[in-house]
C-alpha positions as CSV (number, residue, x, y, z in Angstrom):
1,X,83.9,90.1,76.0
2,X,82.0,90.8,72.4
3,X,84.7,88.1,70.8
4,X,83.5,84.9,72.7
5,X,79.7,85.8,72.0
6,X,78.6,82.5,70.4
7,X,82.5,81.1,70.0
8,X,82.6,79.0,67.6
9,X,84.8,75.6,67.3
10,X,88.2,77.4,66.4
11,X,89.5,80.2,68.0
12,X,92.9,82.0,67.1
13,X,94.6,84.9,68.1
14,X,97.2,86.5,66.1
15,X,99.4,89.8,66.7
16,X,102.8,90.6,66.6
17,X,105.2,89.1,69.1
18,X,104.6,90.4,72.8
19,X,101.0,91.8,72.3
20,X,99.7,89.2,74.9
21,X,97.8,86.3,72.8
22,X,99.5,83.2,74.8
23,X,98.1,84.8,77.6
24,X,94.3,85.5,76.1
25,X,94.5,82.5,74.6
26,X,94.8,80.7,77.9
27,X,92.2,82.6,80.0
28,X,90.0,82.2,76.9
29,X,90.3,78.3,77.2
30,X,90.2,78.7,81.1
31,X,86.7,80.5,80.7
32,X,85.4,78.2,78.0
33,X,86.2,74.8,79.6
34,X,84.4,76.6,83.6
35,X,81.3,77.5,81.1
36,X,81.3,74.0,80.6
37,X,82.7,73.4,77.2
38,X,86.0,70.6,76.3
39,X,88.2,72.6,75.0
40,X,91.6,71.9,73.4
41,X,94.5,74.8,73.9
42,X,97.0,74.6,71.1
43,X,100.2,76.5,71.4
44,X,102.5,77.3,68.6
45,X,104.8,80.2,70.6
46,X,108.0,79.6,71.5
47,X,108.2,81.8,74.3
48,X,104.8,81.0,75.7
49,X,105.6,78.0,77.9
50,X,101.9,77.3,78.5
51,X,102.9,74.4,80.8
52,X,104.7,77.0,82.9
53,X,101.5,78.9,83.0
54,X,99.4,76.4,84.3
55,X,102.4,74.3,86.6
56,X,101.8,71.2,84.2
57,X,104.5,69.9,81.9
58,X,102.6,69.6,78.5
59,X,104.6,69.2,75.4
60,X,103.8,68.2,71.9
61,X,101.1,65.3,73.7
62,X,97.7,66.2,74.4
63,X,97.6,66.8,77.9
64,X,94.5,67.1,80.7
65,X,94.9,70.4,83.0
66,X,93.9,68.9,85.8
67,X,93.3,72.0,88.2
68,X,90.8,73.2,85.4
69,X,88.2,70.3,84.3
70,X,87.8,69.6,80.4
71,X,90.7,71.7,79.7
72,X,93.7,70.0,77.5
73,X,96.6,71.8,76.3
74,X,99.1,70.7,73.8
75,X,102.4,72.6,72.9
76,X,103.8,72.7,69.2
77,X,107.6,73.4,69.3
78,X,108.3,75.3,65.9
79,X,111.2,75.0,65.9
80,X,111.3,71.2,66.5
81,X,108.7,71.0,63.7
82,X,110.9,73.4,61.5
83,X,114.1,70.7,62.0
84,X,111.7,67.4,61.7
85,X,110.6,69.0,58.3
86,X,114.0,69.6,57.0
87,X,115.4,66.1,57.9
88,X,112.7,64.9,55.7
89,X,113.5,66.7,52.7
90,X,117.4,66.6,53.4
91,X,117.7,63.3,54.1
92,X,117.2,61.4,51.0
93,X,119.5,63.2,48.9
94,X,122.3,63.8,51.5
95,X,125.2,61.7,50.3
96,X,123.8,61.7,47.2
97,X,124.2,65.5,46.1
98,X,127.6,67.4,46.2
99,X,127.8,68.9,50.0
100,X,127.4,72.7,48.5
101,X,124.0,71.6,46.8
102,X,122.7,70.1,50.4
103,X,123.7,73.1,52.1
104,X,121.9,75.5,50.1
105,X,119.0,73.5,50.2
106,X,119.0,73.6,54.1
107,X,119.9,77.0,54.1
108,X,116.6,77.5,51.6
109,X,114.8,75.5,55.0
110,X,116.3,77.6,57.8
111,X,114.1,80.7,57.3
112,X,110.8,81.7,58.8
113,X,108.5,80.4,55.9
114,X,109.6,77.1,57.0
115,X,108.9,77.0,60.6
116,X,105.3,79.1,59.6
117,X,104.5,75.7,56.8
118,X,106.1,73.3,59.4
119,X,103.5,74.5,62.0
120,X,100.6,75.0,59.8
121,X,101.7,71.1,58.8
122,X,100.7,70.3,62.2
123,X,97.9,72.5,62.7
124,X,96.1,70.7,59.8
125,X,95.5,67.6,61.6
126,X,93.9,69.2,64.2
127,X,91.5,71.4,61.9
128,X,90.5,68.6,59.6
129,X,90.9,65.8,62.6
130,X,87.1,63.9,62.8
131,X,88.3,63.0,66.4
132,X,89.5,66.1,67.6
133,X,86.3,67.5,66.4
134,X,84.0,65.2,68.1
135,X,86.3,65.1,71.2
136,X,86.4,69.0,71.8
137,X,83.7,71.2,71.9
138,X,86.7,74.7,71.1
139,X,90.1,74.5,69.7
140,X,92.0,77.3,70.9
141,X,95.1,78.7,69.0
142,X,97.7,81.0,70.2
143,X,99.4,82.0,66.9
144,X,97.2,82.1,63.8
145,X,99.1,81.3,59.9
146,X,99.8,84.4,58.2
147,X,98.3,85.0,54.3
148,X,101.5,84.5,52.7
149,X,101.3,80.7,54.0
150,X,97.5,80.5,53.7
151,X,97.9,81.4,49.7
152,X,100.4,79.2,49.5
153,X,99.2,76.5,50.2
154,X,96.2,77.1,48.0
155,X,98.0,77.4,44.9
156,X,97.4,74.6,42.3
157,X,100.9,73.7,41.8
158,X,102.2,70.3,41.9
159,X,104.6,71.2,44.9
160,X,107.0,68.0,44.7
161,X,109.5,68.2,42.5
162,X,110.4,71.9,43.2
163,X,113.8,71.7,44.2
164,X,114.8,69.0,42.3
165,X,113.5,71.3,39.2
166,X,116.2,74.4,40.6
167,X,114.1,76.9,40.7
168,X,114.5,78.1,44.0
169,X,116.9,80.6,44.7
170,X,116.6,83.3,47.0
171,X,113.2,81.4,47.8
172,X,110.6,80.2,50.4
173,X,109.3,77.8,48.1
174,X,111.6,74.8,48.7
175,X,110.0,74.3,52.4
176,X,106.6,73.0,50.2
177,X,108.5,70.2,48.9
178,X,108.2,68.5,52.1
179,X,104.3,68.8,52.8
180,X,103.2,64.9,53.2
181,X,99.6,65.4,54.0
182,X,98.0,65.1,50.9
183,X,96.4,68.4,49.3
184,X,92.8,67.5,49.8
185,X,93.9,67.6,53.3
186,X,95.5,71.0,53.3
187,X,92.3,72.4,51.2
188,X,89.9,71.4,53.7
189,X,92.0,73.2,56.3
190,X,92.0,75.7,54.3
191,X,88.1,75.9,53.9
192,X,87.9,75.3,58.1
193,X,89.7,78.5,58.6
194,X,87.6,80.6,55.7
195,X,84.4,79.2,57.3
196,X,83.1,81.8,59.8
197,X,80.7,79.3,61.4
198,X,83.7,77.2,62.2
199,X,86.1,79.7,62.8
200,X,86.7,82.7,64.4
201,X,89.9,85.2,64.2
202,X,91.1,87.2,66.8
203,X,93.7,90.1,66.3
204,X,95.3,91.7,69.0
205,X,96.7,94.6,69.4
206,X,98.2,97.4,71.6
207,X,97.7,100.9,71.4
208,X,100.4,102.2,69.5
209,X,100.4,103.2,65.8
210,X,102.5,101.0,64.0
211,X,100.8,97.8,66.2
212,X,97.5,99.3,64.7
213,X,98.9,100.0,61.4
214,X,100.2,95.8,61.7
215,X,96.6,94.6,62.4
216,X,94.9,96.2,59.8
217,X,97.2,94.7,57.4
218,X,96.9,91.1,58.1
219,X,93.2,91.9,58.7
220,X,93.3,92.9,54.9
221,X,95.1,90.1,53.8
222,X,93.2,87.7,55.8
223,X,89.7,88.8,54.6
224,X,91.3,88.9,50.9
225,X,91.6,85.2,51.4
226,X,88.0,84.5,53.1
227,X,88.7,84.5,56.9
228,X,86.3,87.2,57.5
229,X,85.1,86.2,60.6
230,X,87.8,88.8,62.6
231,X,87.4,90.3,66.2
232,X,90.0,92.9,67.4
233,X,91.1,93.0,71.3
234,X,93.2,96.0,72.3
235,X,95.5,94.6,75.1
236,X,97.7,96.2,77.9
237,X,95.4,99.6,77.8
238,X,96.6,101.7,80.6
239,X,93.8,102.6,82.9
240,X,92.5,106.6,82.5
241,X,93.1,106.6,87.1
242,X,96.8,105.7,87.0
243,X,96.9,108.6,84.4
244,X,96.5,111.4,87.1
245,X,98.9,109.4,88.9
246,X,102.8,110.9,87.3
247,X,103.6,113.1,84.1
248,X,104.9,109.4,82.3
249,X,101.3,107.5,83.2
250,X,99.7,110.8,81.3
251,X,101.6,110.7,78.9
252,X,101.0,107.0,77.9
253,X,97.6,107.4,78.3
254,X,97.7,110.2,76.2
255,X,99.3,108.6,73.2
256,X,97.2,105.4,73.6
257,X,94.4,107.3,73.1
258,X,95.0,109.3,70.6
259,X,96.4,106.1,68.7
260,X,92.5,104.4,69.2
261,X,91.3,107.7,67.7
262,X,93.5,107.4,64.2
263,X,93.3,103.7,64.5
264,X,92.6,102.3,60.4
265,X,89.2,102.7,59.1
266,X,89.1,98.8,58.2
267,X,90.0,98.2,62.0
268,X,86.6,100.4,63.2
269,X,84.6,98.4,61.5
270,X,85.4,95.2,63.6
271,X,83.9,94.1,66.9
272,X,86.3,95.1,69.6
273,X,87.3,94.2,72.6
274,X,89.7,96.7,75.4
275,X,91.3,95.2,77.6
276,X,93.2,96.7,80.5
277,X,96.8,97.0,81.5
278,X,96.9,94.5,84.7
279,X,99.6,94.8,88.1
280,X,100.6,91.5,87.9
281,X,101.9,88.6,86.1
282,X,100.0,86.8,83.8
283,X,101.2,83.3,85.2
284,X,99.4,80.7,86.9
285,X,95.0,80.8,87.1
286,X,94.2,82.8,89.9
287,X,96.1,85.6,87.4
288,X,94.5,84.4,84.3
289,X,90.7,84.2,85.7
290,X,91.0,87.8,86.2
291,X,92.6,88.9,82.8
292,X,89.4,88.7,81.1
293,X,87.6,90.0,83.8
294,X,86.4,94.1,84.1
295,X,87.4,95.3,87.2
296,X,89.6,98.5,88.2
297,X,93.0,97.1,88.8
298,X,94.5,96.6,91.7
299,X,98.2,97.3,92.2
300,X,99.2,94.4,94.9
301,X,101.1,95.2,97.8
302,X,105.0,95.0,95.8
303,X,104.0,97.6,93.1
304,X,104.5,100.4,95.3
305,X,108.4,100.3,95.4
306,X,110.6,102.5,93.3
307,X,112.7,100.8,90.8
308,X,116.1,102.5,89.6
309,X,117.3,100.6,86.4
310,X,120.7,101.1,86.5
311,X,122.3,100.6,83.0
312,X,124.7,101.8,80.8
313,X,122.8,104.9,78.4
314,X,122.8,104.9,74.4
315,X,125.5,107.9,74.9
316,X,127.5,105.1,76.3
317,X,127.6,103.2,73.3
318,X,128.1,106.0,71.0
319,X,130.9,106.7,72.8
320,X,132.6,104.0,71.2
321,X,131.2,103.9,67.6
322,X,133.0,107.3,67.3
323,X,135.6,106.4,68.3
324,X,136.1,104.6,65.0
325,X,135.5,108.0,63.2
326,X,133.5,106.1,60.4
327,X,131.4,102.9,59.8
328,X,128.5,101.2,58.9
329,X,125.7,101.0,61.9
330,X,122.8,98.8,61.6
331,X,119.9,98.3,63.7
332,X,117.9,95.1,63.7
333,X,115.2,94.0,65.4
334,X,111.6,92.7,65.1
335,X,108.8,95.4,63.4
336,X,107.5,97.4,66.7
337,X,110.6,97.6,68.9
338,X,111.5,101.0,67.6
339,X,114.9,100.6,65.1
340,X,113.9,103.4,63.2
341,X,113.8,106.0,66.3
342,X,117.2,104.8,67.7
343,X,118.8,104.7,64.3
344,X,117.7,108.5,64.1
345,X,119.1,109.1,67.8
346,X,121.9,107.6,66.7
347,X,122.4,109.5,64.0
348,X,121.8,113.2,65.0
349,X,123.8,112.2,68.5
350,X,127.0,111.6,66.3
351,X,126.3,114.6,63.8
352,X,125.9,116.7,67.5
353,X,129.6,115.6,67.6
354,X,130.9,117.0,64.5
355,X,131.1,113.3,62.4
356,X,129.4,112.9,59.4
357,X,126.7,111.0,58.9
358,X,124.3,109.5,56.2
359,X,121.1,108.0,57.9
360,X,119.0,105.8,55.7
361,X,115.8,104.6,56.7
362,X,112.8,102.6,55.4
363,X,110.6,104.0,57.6
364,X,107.0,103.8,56.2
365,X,105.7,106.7,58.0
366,X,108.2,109.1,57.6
367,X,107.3,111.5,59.8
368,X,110.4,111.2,62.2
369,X,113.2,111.5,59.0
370,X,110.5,114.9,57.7
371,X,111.6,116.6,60.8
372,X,115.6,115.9,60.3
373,X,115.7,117.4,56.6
374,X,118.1,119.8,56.8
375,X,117.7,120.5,60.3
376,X,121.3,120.0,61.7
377,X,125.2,120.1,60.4
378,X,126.9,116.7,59.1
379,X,123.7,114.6,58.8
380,X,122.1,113.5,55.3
381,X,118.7,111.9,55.3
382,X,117.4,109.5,52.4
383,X,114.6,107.2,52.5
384,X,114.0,103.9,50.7
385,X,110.6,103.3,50.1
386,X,110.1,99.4,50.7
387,X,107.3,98.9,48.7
388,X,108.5,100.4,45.3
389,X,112.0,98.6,46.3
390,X,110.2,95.3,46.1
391,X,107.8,95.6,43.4
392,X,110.8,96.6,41.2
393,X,112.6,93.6,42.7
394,X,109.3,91.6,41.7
395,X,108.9,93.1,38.7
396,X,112.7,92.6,37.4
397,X,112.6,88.2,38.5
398,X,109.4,87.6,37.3
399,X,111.0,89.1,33.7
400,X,114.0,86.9,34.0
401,X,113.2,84.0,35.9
402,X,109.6,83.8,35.2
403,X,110.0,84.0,31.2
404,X,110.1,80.3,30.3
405,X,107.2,79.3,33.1
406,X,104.0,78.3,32.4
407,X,100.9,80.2,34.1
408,X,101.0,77.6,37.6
409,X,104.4,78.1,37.6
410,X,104.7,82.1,37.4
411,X,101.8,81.8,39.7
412,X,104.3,80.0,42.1
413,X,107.1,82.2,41.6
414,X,104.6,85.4,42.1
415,X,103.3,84.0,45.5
416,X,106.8,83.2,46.8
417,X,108.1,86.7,45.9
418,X,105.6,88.4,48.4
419,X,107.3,86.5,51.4
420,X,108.9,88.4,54.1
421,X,112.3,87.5,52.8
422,X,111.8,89.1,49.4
423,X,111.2,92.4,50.8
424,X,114.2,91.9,53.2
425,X,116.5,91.3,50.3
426,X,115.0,94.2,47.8
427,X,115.4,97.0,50.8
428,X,119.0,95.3,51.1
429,X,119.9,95.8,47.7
430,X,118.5,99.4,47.7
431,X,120.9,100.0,51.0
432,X,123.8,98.4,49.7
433,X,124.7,101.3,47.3
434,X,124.7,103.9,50.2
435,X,126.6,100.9,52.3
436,X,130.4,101.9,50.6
437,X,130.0,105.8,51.6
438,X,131.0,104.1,55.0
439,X,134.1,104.0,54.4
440,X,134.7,107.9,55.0
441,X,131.6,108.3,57.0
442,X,129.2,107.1,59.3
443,X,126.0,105.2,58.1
444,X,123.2,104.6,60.5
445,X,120.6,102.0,58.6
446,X,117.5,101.4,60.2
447,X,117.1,98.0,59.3
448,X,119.0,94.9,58.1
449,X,118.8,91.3,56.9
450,X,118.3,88.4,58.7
451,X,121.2,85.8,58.5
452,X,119.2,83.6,56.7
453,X,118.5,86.1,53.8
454,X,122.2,87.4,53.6
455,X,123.0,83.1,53.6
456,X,120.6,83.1,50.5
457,X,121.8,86.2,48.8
458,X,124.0,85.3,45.4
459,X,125.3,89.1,46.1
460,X,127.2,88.2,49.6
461,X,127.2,84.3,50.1
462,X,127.5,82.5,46.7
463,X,129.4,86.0,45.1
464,X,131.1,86.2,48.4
465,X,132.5,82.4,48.3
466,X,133.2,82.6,44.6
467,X,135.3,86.0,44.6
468,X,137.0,84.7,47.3
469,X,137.9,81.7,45.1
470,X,138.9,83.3,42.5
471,X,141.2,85.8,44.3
472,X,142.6,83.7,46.9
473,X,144.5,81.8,43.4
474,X,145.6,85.3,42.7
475,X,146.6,86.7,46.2
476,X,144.8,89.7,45.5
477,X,143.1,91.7,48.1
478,X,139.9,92.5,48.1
479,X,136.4,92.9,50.2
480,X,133.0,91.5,49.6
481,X,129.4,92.9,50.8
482,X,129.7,89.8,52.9
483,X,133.2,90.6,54.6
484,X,132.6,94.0,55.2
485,X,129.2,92.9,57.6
486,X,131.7,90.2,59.2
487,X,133.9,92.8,60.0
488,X,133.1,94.2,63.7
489,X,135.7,97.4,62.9
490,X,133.9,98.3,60.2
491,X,130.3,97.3,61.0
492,X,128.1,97.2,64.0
493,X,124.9,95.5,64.6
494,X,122.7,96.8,67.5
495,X,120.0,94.3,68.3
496,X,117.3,96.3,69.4
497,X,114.4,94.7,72.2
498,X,111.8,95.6,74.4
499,X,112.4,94.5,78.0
500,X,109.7,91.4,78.0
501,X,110.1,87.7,77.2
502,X,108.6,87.2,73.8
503,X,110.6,90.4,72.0
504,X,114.1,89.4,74.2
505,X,113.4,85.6,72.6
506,X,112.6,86.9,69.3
507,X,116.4,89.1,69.5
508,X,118.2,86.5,70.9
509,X,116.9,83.7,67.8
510,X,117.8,87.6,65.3
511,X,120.9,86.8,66.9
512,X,121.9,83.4,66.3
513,X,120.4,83.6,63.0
514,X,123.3,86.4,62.3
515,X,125.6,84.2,63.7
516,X,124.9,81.7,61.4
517,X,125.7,83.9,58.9
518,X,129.1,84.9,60.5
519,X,128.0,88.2,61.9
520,X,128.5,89.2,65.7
521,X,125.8,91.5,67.0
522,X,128.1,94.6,68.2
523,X,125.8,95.4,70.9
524,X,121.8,95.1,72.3
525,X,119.6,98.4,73.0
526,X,116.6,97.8,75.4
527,X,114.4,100.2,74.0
528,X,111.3,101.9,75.8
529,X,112.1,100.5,79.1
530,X,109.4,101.5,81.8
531,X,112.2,100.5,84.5
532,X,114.7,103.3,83.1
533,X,112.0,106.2,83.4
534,X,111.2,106.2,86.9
535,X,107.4,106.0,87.2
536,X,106.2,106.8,90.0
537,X,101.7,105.6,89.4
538,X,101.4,102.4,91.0
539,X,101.2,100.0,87.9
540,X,103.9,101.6,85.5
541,X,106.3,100.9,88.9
542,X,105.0,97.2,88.6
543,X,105.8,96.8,84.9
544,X,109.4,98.3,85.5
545,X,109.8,95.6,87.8
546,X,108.5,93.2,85.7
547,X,111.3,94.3,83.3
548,X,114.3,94.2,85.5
549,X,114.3,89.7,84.9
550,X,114.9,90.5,81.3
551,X,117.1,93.1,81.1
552,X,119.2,90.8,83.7
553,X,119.2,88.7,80.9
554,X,120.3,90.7,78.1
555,X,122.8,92.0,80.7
556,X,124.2,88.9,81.7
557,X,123.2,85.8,78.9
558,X,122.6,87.5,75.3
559,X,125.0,90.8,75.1
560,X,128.5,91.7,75.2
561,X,127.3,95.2,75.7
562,X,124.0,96.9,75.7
563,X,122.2,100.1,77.0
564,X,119.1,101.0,78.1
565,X,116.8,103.6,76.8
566,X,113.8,105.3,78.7
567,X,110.0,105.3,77.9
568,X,109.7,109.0,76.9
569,X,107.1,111.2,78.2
570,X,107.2,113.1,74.5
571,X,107.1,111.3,71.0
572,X,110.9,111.4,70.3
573,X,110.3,113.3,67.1
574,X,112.8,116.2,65.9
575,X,116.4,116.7,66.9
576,X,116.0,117.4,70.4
577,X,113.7,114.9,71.9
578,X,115.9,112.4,69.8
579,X,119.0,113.5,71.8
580,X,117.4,113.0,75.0
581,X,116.8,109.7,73.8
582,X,121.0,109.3,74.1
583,X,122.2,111.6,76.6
584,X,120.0,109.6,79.5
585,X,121.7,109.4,82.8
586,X,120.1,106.7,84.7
C-alpha cells in the first residue's frame, strides 16, 4: 500500500460517513504496531466502536490492545466532547441571562461546527503533546478536521468575547468562545497538520461520482490551507471475477469503473491506493489483517445463500402521500445516500398518477432533472443552484451585518458564513418561495434543513415564536414556515439511508436533530439496498446479508414506516428507470 511508504508520525483518514476509514484506520495501526512501531489509534467516529472491533473496552482513556503488542487505542466521544464544551460556555451565565437568551445560545452550540471544534479541541493535545510524541512512534486518526474548522481556528481574532458582543446569529462562531487551550497551542496544531514530514492525509473514497466529486473538494480545500501531503485509497472496489458472476455484479463493476475513469483531474494526480470489496465483516483482527492485504477474495462458506429482503416498496409509501392529494415532501439525508434520485422517483411516480407536482432540486449535477424537462404530464422541474443561493446569501450579510466591523471582524464573519449551515439556510430560503404552491399541489424537495438550522432561523423559530405572540392576543389564525413543517398532514419528511451502520447512525442523529426542532420524520427510505435486488455473485449475496441487521433496525427501532429500494442494474436516469425505482415488488 503506496500510502504507508515512509508513514510518517500522523496519519488520518477522512471521507464521507460509511466509506470505510474506522476500518483502514485500524488495520493500518494493526500493521504499523506488527512492523514494530508504538502506535496510538485515535478514534473520533461515533459509529466506529473501535473497542468492539478489537473485543477491548477502550473509551476516552488510552488503552493497551493487548492481543496486538505496542498497539493503544483511545476513543473520543463527539458528542460527549460536544456537551462538555457547551456546559462550559453555558454555565456561567445560566441564571444570569433571561432563559430565551441561554437557549439560543445553546441552540447556537448544538450544531455540527461544535462537535467538529469540540473534537479538534481534543485532538490538539495529542498533536502538540511532547509525551505523546515521544511515547508513540504513529498517531493514527479515523476522522480528519474539515477546512472550515482548520481556517477557523487560524483566524487572528480575539475569539472570547464573541457572544457576549451579539454577533452571532444564524452562526457557528459562538462554539469558539469556549476554546481554553491557549492559541499558540491551536497554531502549532495547526502547523503539525500542514507539515508533510509530520503528517500525512489520507482520503477515502468509493467509486461512485459524487463520493469522487466529495474527495476532490476537501482535497482542494485542504491543500488551499497547506496539508498537501494527501494519499487517496479507493475502498469497497468490486472485484472484475464476481463481475461475470450476475447482470447486477456487471453492472456495478461497470459503473465503478467508469466512475475511476472521470474521476477529477486534481484526484489523478495523487498517489492512490485500490482496495477491494471483501466477503466478510470487518470486525475483529483475523478480518482486519487481511483488509489491507492483496489477495482474490474469498467468499466464506455463508455467502452462498440467497437473501429475499422482504420490505414494503417506495410505491407503498406513495400510496399514502396521495392520498392527501397535495403537500409538501422533503427528503433528507446525508450527501451520498441518493435524496436527489428518490425525490425524482417520487415525483414522476405521482405525476404517473395524474397529481400535480412541482419538483425542486439542488442537484449540482443536473443531469437527472435535464432528462425530466418536459418529458411527462403534471410535473414541473426547477433547480436552485446552491452556490449562487449562498454567495448571494453571503453577499447580502456581509452588507448589512458586516458594515460597522473592522477588517478581523468581517474576516470572522466571512469565515463563518462558508459553514455547512449557511449553505443549508440560503438553499432553504431559495425553497421556501416554491414551499406555499403546496397547498394546491404536490412539492417533492430534494433536500432540507437540519433541526438545528430551522432552530436558528429568525424566518421560522424567532419569527415563528413572535407571530405566534402577537396573534395568540388577537385570536387570529394563521400559519408560520415553522408550523407548516410541524404539521405531518401537510408535510412529510422521508429520511433517506443506506443499509450500513455509519449512514443508519448518521439518519437516526438527522432524526433527533428534527425532533428537536418539533418535526416528526414521516417515514425512512433504505436506498440502494444490495439485499432488495437479489444478487446472485457470491459477494454481492454477502453484502445483502450484511444489510438485513440494519434494515431490522430501521424496521423495528428508528421508523414508523419505511420502504426499501433496490440497487439498480441501470443509472435510474429518465422517467422510466425512475419508476422502476417505485413500482419494485420485493
Amino acid at each position: 500500500m503506496k500510502f504507508l511508504d515512509s508513514a510518517p508520525r500522523f496519519l488520518f483518514f477522512t471521507g464521507k460517513g460509511g466509506v470505510g476509514k474506522t476500518s483502514l484506520a485500524c488495520a493500518t495501526a494493526i500493521q504499523l504496531a506488527e512492523a514494530g512501531r508504538r502506535v496510538l489509534l485515535v478514534s473520533t467516529d461515533p459509529a466506529s466502536n473501535v473497542g468492539q472491533v478489537f473485543g477491548v473496552s477502550i473509551g476516552n482513556k488510552i488503552t493497551p490492545i493487548s492481543d496486538v503488542p505496542r498497539l493503544f487505542a483511545l476513543e473520543i466521544d463527539p458528542e460527549a466532547a460536544a456537551q462538555a464544551y457547551r456546559d462550559r460556555i453555558v454555565g456561567p451565565v445560566r441564571g444570569k441571562l433571561p432563559e430565551t437568551v441561554v437557549k439560543g445560545i445553546e441552540e447556537q452550540l448544538s450544531g455540527a461546527c461544535t462537535t467538529e471544534i469540540a473534537a479538534f479541541d481534543e485532538f490538539t493535545a495529542l498533536l502538540t503533546d511532547s509525551q505523546i510524541a515521544s511515547a508513540y512512534d504513529h498517531v493514527v486518526f479515523d476522522t480528519a478536521p474539515t477546512g472550515h474548522t482548520i481556517r477557523l481556528l487560524q483566524l487572528p481574532v480575539a475569539w472570547s468575547g464573541f457572544l457576549e458582543a451579539g454577533k452571532g446569529d444564524a452562526s457557528c462562531l459562538g462554539p469558539l468562545a469556549g476554546l481554553e487551550k491557549q492559541r499558540a497551542q491551536y497554531n502549532a496544531a495547526v502547523q503539525a497538520l500542514a507539515d508533510g514530514r509530520r503528517s500525512r492525509l489520507i482520503l477515502v473514497a468509493r467509486a461512485q461520482n459524487s463520493a469522487l466529486r466529495e474527495a476532490a473538494r476537501t482535497h482542494g480545500e485542504l491543500a488551499a490551507i497547506g496539508l498537501t501531503q494527501q494519499f487517496l485509497i479507493v475502498n469497497g472496489l468490486l472485484p472484475e471475477t464476481e463481475a461475470t458472476l450476475d447482470p447486477l455484479a456487471k453492472a456495478i463493476y461497470g459503473r465503478e469503473q467508469a466512475a475511476l475513469a472521470a474521476m477529477p483531474d486534481e484526484l489523478r494526480a495523487l498517489s492512490r491506493d485500490d482496495v477491494p470489496l471483501k466477503p466478510f465483516n470487518l470486525v475483529g483482527l483475523a478480518a482486519l489483517r487481511q483488509l489491507l492485504v492483496e489477495t482474490a477474495p474469498q467468499p466464506d462458506a455463508a455467502a452462498g445463500e440467497s437473501v429475499a429482503l422482504r420490505a414494503p416498496s417506495l410505491s407503498d409509501l406513495i400510496d399514502d402521500i396521495a392520498a392527501e392529494g397535495h403537500g409538501l415532501v422533503m427528503l433528507m439525508g446525508k450527501g451520498g445516500v441518493g435524496k436527489t434520485t428518490l425525490a425524482a422517483a417520487v415525483a414522476v411516480e405521482l405525476a404517473r398518477r395524474g397529481l400535480p407536482v412541482h419538483l425542486t432540486t439542488s442537484d449540482p449535477a443536473a443531469h437527472l432533472t435535464e432528462t425530466l424537462h418536459g418529458s411527462m404530464a403534471h410535473l414541473t422541474v426547477s433547480r436552485i443552484d446552491p452556490h449562487g443561493e449562498t454567495e448571494r446569501y453571503r453577499q447580502e450579510v456581509l452588507r448589512t451585518k458586516g458594515a460597522h466591523l473592522d477588517a478581523q471582524g468581517r474576516a470572522l464573519l466571512d469565515e463563518d458564513l462558508r459553514s455547512p449551515c449557511t449553505e443549508e439556510i440560503a438553499v432553504f430560503q431559495a425553497f421556501s418561495r416554491v414551499i406555499r404552491e403546496a397547498g394546491e399541489k404536490f412539492v417533492v424537495m430534494d433536500t432540507a434543513p437540519t433541526g438545528h438550522t430551522l432552530l436558528l432561523l429568525d424566518a421560522t423559530g424567532a419569527y415563528h415564536r413572535e407571530v405566534a405572540r402577537m396573534l395568540d392576543a388577537k385570536g387570529a389564525h394563521y400559519t408560520t414556515p415553522m408550523m407548516q413543517l410541524q404539521d405531518p398532514k401537510r408535510t412529510k419528511v422521508l429520511l433517506v439511508t443506506l443499509a450500513e451502520t455509519t449512514p443508519v447512525l448518521e439518519a437516526a442523529n438527522l432524526q433527533a436533530d428534527l425532533r428537536r426542532a418539533g418535526i416528526e420524520p414521516w417515514a425512512w427510505v433504505i436506498n440502494n439496498s444490495v439485499a432488495a435486488a437479489r444478487p446472485r455473485a457470491p459477494l454481492l449475496r454477502k453484502r445483502a446479508q450484511n444489510e438485513l441487521a440494519e434494515v431490522e433496525k430501521v424496521a423495528t427501532v428508528h421508523a414508523r414506516r419505511y420502504a426499501a429500494v433496490p440497487l439498480l442494474e441501470e443509472e435510474p436516469v429518465g422517467v422510466e428507470r425512475l419508476l422502476k425505482l417505485a413500482d419494485h415488488d420485493p
